[in-house]
VOGU-3710 file (C-alpha; in Angstrom, 3 decimals, decimal comma):
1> xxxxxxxxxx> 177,979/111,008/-127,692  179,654/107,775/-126,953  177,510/104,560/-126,220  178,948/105,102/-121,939  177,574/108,602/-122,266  174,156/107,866/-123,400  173,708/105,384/-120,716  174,975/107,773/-118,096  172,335/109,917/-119,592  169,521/107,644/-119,403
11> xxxxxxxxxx> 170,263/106,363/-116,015  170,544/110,005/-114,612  166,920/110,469/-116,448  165,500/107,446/-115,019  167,142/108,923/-111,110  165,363/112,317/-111,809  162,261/110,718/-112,596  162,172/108,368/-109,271  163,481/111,019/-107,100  160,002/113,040/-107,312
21> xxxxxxxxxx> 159,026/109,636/-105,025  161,389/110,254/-102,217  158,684/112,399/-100,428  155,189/112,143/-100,868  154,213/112,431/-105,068  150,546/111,654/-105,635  150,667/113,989/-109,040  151,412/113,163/-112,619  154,938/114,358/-113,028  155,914/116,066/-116,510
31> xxxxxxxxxx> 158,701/115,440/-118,492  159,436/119,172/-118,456  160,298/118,723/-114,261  161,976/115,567/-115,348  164,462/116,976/-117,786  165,152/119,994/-115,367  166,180/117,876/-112,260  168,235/115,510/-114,846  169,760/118,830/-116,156  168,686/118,633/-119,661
41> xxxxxxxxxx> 166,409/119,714/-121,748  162,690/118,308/-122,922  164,096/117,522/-125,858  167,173/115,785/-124,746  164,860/112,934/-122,940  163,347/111,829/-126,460  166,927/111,333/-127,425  166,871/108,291/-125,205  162,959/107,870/-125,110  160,171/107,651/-127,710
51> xxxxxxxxxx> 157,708/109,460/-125,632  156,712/109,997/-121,917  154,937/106,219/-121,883  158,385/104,335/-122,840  159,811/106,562/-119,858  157,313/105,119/-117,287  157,924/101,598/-118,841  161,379/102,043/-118,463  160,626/103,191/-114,736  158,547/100,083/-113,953
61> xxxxxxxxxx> 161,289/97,755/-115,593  164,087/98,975/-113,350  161,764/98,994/-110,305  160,997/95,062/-110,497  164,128/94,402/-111,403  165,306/95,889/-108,061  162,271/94,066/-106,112  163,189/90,965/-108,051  166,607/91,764/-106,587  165,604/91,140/-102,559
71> xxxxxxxxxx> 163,251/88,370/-103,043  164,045/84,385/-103,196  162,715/82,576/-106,203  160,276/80,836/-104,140  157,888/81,884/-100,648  160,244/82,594/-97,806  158,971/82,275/-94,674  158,167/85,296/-91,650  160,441/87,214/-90,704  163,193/86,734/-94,199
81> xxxxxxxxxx> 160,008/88,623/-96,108  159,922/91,758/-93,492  163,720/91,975/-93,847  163,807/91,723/-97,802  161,462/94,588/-98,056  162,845/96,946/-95,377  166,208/96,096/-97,035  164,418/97,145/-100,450  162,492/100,276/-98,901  166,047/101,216/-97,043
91> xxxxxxxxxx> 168,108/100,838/-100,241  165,362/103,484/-102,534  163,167/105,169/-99,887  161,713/106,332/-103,550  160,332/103,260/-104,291  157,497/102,870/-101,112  155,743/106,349/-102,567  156,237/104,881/-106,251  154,112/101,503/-104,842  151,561/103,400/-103,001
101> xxxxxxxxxx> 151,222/106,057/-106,432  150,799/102,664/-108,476  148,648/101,111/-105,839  146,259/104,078/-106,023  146,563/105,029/-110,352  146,172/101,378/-111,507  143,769/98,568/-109,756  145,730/95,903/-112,010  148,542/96,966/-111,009  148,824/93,723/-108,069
111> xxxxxxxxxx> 148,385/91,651/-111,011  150,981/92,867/-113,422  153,472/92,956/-110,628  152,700/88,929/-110,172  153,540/88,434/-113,863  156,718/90,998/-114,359  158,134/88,879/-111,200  157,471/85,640/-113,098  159,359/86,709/-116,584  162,003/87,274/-113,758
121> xxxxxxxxxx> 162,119/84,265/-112,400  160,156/85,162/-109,173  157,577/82,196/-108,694  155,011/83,911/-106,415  152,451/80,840/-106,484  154,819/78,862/-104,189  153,253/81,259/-101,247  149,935/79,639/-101,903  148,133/82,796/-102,224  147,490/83,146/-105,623
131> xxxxxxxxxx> 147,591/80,876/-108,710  148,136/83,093/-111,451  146,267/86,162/-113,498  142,975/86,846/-114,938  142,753/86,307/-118,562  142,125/90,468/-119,041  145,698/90,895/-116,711  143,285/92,818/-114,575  143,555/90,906/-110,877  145,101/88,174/-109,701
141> xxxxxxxxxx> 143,189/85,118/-108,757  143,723/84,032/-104,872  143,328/80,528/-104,199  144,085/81,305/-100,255  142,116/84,420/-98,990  143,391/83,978/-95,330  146,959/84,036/-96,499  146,183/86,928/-98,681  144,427/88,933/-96,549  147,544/88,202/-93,778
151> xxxxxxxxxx> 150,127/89,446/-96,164  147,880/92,890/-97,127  148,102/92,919/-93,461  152,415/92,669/-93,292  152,596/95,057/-96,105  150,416/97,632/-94,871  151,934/97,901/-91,341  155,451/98,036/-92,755  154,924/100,774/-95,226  152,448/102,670/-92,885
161> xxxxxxxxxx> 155,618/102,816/-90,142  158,282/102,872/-92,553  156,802/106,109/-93,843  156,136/107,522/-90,937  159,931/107,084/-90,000  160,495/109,010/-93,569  158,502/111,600/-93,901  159,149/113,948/-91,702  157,153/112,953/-88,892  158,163/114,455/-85,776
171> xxxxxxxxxx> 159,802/110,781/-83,917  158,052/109,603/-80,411  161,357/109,219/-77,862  163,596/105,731/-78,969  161,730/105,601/-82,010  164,570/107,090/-84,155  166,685/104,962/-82,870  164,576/101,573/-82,974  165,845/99,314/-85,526  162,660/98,745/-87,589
181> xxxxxxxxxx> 163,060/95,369/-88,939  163,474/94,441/-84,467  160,432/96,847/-83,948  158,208/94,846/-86,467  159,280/91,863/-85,808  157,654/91,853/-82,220  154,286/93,934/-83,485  153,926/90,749/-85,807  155,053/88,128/-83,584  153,082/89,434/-80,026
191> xxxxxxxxxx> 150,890/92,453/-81,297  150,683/95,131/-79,161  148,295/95,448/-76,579  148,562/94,021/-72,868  146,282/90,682/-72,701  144,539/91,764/-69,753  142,612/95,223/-72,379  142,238/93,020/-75,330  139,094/92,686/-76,386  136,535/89,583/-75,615
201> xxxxxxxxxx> 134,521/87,809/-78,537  131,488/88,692/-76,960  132,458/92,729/-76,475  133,687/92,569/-79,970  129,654/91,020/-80,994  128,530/93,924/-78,905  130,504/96,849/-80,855  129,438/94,979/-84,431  126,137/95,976/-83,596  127,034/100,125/-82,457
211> xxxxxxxxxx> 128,843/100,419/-85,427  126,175/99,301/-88,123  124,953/102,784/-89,723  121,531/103,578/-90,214  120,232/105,287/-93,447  119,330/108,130/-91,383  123,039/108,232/-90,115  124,323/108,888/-93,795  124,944/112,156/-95,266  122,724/113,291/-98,642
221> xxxxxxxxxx> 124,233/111,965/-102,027  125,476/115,471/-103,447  125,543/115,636/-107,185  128,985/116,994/-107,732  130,540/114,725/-105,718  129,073/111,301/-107,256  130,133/113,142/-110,607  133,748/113,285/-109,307  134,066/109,919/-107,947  132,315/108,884/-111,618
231> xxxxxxxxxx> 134,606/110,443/-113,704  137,378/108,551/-111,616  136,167/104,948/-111,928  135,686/105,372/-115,896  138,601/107,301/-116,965  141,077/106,754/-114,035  142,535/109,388/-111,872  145,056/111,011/-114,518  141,789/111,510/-116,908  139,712/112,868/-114,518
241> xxxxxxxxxx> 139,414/117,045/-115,064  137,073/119,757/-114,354  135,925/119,467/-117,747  134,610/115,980/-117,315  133,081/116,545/-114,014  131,178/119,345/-115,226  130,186/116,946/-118,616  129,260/113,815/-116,189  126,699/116,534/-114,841  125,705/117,474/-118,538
251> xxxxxxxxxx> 126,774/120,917/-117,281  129,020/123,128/-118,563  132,721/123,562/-117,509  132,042/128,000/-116,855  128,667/126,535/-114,773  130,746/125,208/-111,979  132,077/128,303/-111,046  128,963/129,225/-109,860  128,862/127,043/-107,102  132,935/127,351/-106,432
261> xxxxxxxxxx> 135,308/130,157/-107,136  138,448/127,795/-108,824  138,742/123,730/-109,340  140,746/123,456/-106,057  137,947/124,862/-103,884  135,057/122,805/-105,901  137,361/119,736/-105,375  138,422/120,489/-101,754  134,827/121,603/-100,663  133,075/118,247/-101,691
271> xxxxxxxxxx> 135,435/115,864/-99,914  135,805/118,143/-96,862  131,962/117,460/-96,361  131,971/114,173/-96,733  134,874/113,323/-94,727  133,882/115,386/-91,741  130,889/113,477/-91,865  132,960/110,505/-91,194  134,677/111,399/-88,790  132,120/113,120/-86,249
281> xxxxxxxxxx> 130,472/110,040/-86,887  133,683/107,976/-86,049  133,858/110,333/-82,788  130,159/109,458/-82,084  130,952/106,222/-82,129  133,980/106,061/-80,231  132,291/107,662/-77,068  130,438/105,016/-76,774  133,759/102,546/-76,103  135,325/102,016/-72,432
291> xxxxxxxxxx> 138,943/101,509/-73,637  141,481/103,529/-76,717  141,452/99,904/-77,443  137,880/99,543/-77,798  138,157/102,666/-79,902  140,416/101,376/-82,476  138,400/98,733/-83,111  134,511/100,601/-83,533  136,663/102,888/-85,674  137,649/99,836/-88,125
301> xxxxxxxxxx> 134,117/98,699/-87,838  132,820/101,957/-88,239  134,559/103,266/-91,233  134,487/99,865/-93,026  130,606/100,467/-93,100  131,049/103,714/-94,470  133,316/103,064/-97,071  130,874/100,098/-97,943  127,782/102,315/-98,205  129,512/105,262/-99,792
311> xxxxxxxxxx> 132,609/103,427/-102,013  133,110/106,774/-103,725  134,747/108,257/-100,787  137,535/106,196/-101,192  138,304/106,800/-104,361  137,682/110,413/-104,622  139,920/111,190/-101,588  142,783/108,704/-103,210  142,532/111,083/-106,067  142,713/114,357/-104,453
321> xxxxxxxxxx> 145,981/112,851/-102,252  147,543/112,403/-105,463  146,734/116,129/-106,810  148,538/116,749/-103,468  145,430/119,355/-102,526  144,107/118,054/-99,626  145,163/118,433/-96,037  142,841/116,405/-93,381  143,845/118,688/-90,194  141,149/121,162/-92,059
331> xxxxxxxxxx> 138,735/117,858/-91,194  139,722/117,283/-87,659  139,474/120,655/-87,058  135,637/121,036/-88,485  135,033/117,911/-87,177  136,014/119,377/-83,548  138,294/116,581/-82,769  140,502/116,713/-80,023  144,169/117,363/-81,206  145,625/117,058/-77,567
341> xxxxxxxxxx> 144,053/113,479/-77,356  145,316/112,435/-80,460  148,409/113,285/-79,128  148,622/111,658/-75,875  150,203/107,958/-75,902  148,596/104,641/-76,473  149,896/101,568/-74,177  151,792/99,122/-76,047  153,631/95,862/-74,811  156,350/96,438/-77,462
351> xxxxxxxxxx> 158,747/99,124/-75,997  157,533/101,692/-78,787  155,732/104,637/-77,985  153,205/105,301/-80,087  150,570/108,063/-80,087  146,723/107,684/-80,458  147,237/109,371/-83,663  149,643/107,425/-85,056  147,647/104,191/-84,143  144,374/105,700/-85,237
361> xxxxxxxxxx> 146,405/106,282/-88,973  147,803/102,714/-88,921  143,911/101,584/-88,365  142,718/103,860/-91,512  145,731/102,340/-93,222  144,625/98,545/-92,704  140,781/99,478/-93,169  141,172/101,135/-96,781  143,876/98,625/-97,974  141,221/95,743/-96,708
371> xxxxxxxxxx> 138,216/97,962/-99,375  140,642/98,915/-102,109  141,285/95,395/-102,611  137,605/94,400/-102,006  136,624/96,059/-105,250  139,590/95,135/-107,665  139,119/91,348/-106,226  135,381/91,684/-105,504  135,152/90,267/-102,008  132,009/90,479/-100,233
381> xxxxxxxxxx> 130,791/92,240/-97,246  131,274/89,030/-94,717  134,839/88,982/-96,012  135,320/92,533/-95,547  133,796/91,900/-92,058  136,151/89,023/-91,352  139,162/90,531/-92,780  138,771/93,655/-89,685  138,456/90,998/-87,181  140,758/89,382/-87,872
391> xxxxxxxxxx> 143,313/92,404/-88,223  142,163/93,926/-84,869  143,122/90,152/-83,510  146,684/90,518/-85,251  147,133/94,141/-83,611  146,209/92,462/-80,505  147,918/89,407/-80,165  150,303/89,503/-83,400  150,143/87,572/-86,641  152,388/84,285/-85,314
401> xxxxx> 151,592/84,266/-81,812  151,073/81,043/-80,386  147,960/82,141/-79,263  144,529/80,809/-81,013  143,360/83,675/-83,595
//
């Protein structure tokens, strides 16, 4: 094989590996499915790599190379950012699943992208958000928690819609057409709701206090399910298996089968509970609201307090979206939620349609991003607290309105 052709080779093995990204991949991919979409065999990829970790190093090498790639040096200002990562997202629609799968496998993984842009030459300090790494590479240390919380914020919303536009989501009429980077552009700069429904300080004071949850509000801490989420926070999501669930329980493995018929339905059954929970609570809630408006923001409120109270739900669900064995319609549904509402339209001031259910996801989008990052970077509750108000102000009135915040 000439030096050309082992490249070629590589390269194509590197393309079959990302291309499980261009849809939805929350699993662990094997080099077995790797080598068949590349067209060779298992054994040909240790030809051009040592073993299945210098693969996924090789994967993360070309992908900040390519990030690298659409970002300046130094901090660009709003709206050059939005258009480098569209252009990025547009040019490998593989790479926005890859983020979120690294996002939700590896907590450090903010930090090590801060120092694989340095080596490159990408000085990410000059946005005055951060000022470098822990010593244990494990989080980045912010120096400007506004700013950081307001780019979260710019990320979020841009993957959230990009993948909508991606993934097979049926489009609302003019958004297929809607040039994204345009359509973003005036969500950041003027939000999206008419000034006359936003909401007042004072009504915002009043919905802080219907959305605190009382101990009697919260389901009962099941067993198996504090097991699961466990297991996750000590071995991370690829080490977590039935066998370790049942062992976190000092059970054994053949004992959890008499609760559940297969790992699937034991996995499937816990979350299901606990997330319909949340959301008839979240409908409870929201009936007490005048406005859809009002509504997005007790849900925010609401399901920040949740996730506070019960962390593990966070995590557990993250892990079953990556198994890819979870569908939430089976929650609405047993939660009796309204499909037809979620379906109707929510005002805007943008030119977009957008349904209720769309807006509701972008919410649950913004809300888990904000706790996610509250544990790797240990932020407290009244930051957690701040960080939803001021979000719900930014899908109000927009990030660089002219307006006071």
């Amino acid at each position: 094989m000439t030096h050309s052709q082992d490249k070629n080779t590589k390269t194509r093995i590197l393309d079959a590996a990302f291309s499980f990204y261009s849809e939805p991949c929350f699993t662990n991919i094997s080099l077995s499915a790797i080598a068949q979409r590349a067209g060779i065999t298992k054994a040909g990829i240790f030809r051009h790599f040592k073993n299945k970790e210098t693969l996924l190093d090789a994967m993360r090498s070309r992908y900040f190379d390519d990030v690298r790639a659409v970002i300046s040096g130094h901090a660009e200002a709003f709206p050059e950012l939005l258009t480098q990562i569209v252009a990025l997202i547009r040019g490998h629609e593989e790479y926005m699943f890859y983020t979120l799968y690294q996002y939700i496998a590896d907590p450090s993984f903010e930090a090590r992208m801060f120092v694989e842009l340095k080596k490159r030459g990408a000085d990410l300090k000059s946005y005055g958000i951060c000022s470098g790494v822990t010593e244990d590479g494990s989080r980045i240390i912010i120096q400007n928690r506004g700013e950081y919380f307001k780019l979260l914020y710019e990320i979020a919303t841009t993957i959230y819609f990009l993948n909508n536009r991606t993934c097979g989501h049926s489009p609302t009429e003019g958004e297929d057409t809607a040039d994204p980077v345009e359509w973003l552009n005036k969500v950041f700069r003027s939000g999206i709701s008419d000034p006359s429904k936003r909401l007042t300080s004072e009504r915002r004071g009043e919905i802080d206090v219907l959305c605190a949850l009382r101990a009697e509000e919260m389901p009962s801490v099941d067993p198996f399910f504090d097991a699961l989420s466990e297991v996750i926070r000590k071995k991370g999501f690829p080490g977590t298996t039935i066998e370790s669930i049942a062992g976190e329980l000092g059970l054994a493995k053949s004992s959890l089968y008499t609760y559940f018929k297969n790992k699937d339905e034991l996995i499937v059954t816990l979350v299901e509970r606990e997330l319909v929970h949340l959301v008839t609570i979240l409908k409870q809630k929201a009936e007490m609201t005048r406005s859809v408006d009002e509504r997005g923001y007790i849900i925010m409120r609401t399901m920040l307090e949740y996730y506070l109270q019960r962390p593990s739900v966070v995590s557990v669900t993250a892990w079953l979206r990556m198994r890819g064995s979870f569908m939430f319609d089976s929650v609405l549904d047993k939660a009796e939620i309204n499909i037809v509402e979620l379906l109707k339209q929510k005002e805007t001031t943008i030119g977009m349609p957008m349904t209720r259910q769309k807006y509701y996801g972008w919410l649950h989008i913004l809300v888990t991003t904000i706790f996610c990052q509250s544990l790797v970077n240990g932020f407290s509750l009244e930051d957690c607290s701040s960080a939803i108000t001021v979000y719900y102000t930014y899908i109000q009135k927009g990030v660089y309105s002219d307006e006071e915040i």
